[in-house]
N, C-alpha and C positions, 0 to 999 in steps of 0.2 A: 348220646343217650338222652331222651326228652324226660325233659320232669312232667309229672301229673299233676293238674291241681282240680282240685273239684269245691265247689262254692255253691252258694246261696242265695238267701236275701240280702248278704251283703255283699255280692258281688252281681248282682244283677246289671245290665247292658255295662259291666266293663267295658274299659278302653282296651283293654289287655290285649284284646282280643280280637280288636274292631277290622280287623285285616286276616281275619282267620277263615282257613277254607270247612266248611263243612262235611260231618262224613255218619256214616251209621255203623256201626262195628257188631255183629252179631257174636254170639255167647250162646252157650247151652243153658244160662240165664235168662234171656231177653236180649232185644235189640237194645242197645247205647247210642242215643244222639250225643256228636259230643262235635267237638271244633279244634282245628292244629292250627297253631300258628304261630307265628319265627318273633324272636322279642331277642333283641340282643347278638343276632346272628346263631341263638338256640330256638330246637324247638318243646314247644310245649302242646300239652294234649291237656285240652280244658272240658272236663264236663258239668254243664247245669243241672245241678242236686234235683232239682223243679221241673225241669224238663227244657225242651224246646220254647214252649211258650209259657213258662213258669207255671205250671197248673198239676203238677204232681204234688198233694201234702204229705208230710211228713211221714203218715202211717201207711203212706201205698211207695212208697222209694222203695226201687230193685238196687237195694245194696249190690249184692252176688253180684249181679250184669255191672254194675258198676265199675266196679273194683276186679274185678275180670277181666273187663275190656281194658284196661290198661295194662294186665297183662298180657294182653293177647298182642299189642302195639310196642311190648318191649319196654315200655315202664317199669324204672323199677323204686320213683321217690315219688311220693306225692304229698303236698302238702294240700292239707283240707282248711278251708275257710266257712267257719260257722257264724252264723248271731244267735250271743247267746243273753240271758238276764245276771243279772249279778245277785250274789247270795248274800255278799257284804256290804255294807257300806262304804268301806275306803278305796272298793272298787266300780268308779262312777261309770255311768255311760256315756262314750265316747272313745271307755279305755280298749286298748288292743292287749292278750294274754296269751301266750304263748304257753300252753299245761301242758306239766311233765305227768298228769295219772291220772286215772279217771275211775270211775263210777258207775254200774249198770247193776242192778238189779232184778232187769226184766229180762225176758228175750233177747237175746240177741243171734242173728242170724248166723249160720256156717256154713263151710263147704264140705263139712264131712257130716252129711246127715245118716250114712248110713254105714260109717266106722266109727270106732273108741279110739279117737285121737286130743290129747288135751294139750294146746299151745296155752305158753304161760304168754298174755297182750302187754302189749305196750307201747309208748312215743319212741320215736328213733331218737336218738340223745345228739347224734352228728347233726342230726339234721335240723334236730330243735336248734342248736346253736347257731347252726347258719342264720337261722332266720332270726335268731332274736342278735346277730352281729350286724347281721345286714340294717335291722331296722336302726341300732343306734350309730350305724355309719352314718345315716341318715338324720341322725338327731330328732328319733321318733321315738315318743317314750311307748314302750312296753313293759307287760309285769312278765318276768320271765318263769313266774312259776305256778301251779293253781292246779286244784283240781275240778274236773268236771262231771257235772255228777248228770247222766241220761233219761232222761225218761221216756214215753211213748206218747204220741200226738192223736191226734188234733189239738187236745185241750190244752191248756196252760195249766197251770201247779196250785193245787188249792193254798189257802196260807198253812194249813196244820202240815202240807209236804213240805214245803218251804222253809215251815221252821224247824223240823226235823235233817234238811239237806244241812240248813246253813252251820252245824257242828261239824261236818264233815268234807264240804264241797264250798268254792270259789265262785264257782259259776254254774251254771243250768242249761240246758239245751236238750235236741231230739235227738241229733246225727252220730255225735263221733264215738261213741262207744260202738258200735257198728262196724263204720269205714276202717275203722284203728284194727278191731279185731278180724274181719275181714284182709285185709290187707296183711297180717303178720301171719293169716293161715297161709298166703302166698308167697309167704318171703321176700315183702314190699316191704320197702323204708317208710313210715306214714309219720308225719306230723304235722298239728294242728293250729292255725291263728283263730283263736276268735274275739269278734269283736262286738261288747257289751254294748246291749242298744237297749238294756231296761235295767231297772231293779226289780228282781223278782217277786214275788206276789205279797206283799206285808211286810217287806225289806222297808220299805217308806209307808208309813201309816197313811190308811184313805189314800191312795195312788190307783188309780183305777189303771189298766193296762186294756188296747186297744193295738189290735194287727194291723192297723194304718199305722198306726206312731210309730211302731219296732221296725216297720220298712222304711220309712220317714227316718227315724236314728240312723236304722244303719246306713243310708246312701251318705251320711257324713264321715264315716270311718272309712269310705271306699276309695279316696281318694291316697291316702297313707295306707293302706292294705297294697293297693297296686303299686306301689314306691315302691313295696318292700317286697313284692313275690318280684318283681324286676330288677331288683338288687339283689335278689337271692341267683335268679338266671344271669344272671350278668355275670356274676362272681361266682359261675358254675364251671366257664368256659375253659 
């Protein structure tokens, strides 16, 4: 059985994957670029959140095709890798957080747009745990616990959203309120690492936030991100 993993800015030109065959997987969604390739004598089915040549933002991602196409390939775990900003202070960037709940408020997309079907979402618990064993086999700190609170892109979080999340939400991001709930309408195991490349918008006074720096951040968590999606396949076998 291949695991799924689908990434971001913080996994951008992985090693993961650097021997991976290319392939397009069509869906009653959209076409899926995505990449297969063997890590540990498993295989794995990698797709770029961004696309092919990273140039999808946030608010045009075909979740549905997404997260489909890995059903259609016999997936059925997939761990998602976001960058996200931190709501708290005692969680710095650099850190990696493994969240057991999450946060959406807005839209979120489905596959039953024209049935009254209500799944209750959420993290795979088996699967959080693997990941968060695998990393401290590793002697890689993780927060094993957090919640993530989603919002809708392009723009980043004014401070008055910011200070209203940070009672409720760990951490900030566009994606995994989506993938998580997308993927439990299919009966996929989905859970999530992300890893903090800012503090969110007024978390640090006078901190200006700029989309070079939070790419910038994150290629420093990517090297420990790929340890542990590689200890999690390893220790799949």
């Amino acid at each position: 059985m291949a695991l799924g993993v689908i990434g971001g800015t913080s996994l951008v030109g992985t090693k993961l994957v650097e021997a991976a065959k290319e392939r397009e997987v069509d869906t009653p969604y959209g076409t899926v670029y995505l990449l297969v390739a063997t890590v540990h004598s498993q295989e794995i089915v990698y797709i770029p959140r961004h696309g092919k040549d990273s140039t999808i933002p946030p608010h045009r991602m075909n979740y549905k095709a997404n997260i489909r196409a890995f059903k259609e390939l016999g997936v059925e775990e997939i761990i998602g890798v976001t960058s996200v900003g931190s709501l708290k202070r005692t969680i710095p960037p650099q850190s990696l957080v493994v969240p057991h709940d999450y946060i959406s408020l807005c839209s979120i997309p489905t596959f039953y747009e024209n049935e009254i079907v209500h799944v209750t979402p959420g993290l795979d618990e088996v699967l959080r745990k693997r990941v968060i064993g695998a990393a401290r086999d590793l002697g890689i700190a993780i927060i094993d616990r957090g919640v993530y609170f989603q919002t809708v892109g392009p723009r980043l979080e004014t401070r008055a959203e910011i200070n209203l999340m940070k009672d409720y939400a760990d951490v900030v991001g566009m994606n995994m309120a989506s993938e998580a709930t997308l993927a439990t309408e299919l009966e996929l195991r989905y859970a999530n690492i992300s890893t903090v490349d800012n503090y969110a918008h007024g978390i640090i006074a006078d901190e200006a936030l700029d989309y070079k720096d939070i790419i910038e951040a994150a290629s420093k968590s990517r090297e420990n991100v790929e340890r542990v999606l590689a200890k999690v396949i390893e220790e799949t076998l």
